[in-house]
N, C-alpha and C positions, 0 to 999 in steps of 0.2 A: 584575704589570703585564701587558695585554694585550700581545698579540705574535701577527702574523698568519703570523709563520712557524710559532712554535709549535702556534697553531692549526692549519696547513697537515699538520702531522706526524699528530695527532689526529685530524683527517678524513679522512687518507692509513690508519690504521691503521682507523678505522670503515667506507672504504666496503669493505675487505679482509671485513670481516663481514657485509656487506650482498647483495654480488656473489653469492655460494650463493645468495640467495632468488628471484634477476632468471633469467627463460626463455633459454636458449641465444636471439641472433639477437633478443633482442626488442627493440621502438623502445620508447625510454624515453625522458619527461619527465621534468627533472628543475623544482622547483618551487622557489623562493627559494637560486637557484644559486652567489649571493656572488659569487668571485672566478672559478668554474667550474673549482676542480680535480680535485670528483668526478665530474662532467660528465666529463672529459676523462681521469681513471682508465675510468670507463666505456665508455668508446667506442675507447679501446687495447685493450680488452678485447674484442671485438667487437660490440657494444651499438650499435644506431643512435640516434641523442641528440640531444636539443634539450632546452637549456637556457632559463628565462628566471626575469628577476628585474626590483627593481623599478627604476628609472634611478635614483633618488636613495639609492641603497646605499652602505653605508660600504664597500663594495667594489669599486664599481664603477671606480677608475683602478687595481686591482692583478687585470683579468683576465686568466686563459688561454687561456681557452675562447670562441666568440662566441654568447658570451647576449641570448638576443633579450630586451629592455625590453618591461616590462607596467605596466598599472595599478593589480595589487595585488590584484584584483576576479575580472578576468575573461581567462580564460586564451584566447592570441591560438589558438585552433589548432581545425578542423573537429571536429564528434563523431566517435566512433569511432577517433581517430587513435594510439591507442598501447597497447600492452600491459599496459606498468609505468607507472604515476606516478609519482615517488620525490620524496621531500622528505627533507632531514636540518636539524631545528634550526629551524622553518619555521614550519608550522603553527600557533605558539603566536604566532607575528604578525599572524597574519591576523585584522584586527576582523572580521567577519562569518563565522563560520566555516560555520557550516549552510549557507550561498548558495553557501560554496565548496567544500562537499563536494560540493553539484550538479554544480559545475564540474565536480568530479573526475569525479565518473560519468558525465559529457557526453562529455569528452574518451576514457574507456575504452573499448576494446573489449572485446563481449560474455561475452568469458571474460578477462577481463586483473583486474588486483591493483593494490594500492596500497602501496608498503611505503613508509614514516616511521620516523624516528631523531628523538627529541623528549627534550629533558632531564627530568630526574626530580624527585621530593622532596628525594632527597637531592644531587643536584646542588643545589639551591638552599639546603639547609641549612646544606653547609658553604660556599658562597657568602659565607653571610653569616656565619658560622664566620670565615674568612678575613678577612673585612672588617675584626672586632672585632682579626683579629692585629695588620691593619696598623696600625689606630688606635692600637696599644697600642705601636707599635712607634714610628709619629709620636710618640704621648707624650713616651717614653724621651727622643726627641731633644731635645722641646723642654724633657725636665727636665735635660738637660744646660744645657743655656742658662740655668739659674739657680744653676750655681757659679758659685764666685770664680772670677776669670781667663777667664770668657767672653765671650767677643770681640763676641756679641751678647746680653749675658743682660737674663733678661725675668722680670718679678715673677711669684713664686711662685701669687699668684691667677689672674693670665691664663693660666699652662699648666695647670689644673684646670679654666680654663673651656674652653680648647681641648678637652683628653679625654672633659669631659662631650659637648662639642659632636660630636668624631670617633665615640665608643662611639653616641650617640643617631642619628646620622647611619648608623652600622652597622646598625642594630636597625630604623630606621623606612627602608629601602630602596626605591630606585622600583620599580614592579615591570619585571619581564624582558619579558614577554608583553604581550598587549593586554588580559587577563579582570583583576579585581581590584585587591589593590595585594601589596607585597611576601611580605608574611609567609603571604598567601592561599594562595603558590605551591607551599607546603607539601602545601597541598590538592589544587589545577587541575592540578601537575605528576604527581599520581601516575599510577601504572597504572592503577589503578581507574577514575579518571576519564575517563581516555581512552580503554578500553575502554566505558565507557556511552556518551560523543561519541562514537563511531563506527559505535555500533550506534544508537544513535536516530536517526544520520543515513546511515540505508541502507546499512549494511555489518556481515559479518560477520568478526568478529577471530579466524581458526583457528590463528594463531601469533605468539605475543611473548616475548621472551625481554630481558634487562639486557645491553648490549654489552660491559660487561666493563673500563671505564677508567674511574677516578679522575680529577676533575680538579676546578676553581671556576672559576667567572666572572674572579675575579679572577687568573687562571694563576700560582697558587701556587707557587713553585718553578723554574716553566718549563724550559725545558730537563734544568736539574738533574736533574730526576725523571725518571729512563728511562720507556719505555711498557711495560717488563716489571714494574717497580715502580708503575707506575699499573694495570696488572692483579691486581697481590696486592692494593694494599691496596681495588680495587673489591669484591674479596670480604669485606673486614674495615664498608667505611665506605659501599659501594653504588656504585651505577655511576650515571655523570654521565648514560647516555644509554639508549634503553629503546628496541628495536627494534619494529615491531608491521608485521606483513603481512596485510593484510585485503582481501576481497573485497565486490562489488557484493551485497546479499541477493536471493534468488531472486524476492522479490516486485518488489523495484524494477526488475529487468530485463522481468518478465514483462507 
């Protein structure tokens, strides 16, 4: 079950990985800000910060931070105005993405970087991994309800159609993003991919590397699972998030 505190712990622990790749002193955007708790690790840190997101976020009544509201398009803020760009979890929102990598490079300055934290393959494999638990788990319940002595028991055909309906319901998933549909994300979430979106849209990728935590969509376990035990089993089952620091290419500046 989603939990924005749990989430809150996860982001806390991501942007700890993040922070090494940001300039001493640099002003940083940060780009689909949420509630603005990385925002605001950031700038405890000495990071000058401006965050913004979109006003109708599911985040927007649990901020920290003050995120300036955007239109999702077009980032409110002069060229040349920042170092870093930083997005965590973002990017994969954005319908028009090439219009807003322009953005990106509008708002850079001349030597400045872009670093992104963007979920994986395998963040969305066991996603939907998790999904079939739950369904199977709904099942159980509602095969309890067709013993003797259940207080609400229900005919043996309707909880087979329930399961088919939860399992099918797991498998055929909305998608997460704004590109394709669910099971696509297999594909659109990998490395690979994003490393070619980035370079065909004026940038070069000198460093990416997997952050290192386990986790699903559906926050498997939630707190239960320490984030020391979301680090071992990232190395067994892959890591939910994929770090990538990239620069403006020599051509697009010149």
């Amino acid at each position: 079950m989603f939990s924005i505190q749990q989430l809150n712990v996860i982001r806390a622990a991501e942007i700890a990985e993040i922070i090494p790749h940001i300039p001493a002193h640099a002003r940083v955007l940060e780009i689909g800000a949420g509630t603005g708790l990385q925002a605001l690790a950031l700038q405890c840190r000495g990071f000058d910060v401006d965050a913004i997101e979109v006003a109708d976020s599911a985040y927007a009544g649990a901020r920290v931070f003050p995120v300036v509201d955007y239109d999702g398009a077009h980032i409110p803020f002069p060229a040349r105005s920042f170092d870093v760009v930083f997005s965590s979890n973002a990017l994969e929102h954005i319908r028009d993405l090439s219009a807003f990598h322009l953005e990106i490079l509008r708002v850079l300055k001349s030597d400045g970087i872009a670093v992104h934290a963007l979920p994986t393959h395998s963040w969305r494999f066991w996603s939907i991994v998790s999904s079939f638990v739950d369904a199977l788990i709904a099942t159980g319940v509602a095969f309890r309800r067709t013993l003797p002595g259940s207080s609400d028991c229900r005919p043996l055909g309707r909880v087979w159609y329930e399961m088919a309906r939860a399992c099918g319901a797991a498998l055929i998933q909305p998608r997460h993003g704004e590109r394709g549909f669910g099971l696509a994300e297999l594909y659109l979430f990998h490395p690979r991919w994003w490393r070619k979106n980035f370079q065909r849209n004026g940038f070069t990728v000198p460093y990416d590397k997997p952050m290192g935590l386990f986790y699903t969509g559906s926050m498997v376990l939630g707190a239960r699972m320490s984030l020391e035990r979301r680090t071992r089993l990232a190395r067994i089952l892959g890591s939910a998030c994929h770090l990538y620091v990239i620069r403006p290419a020599q051509d697009v500046r010149s």
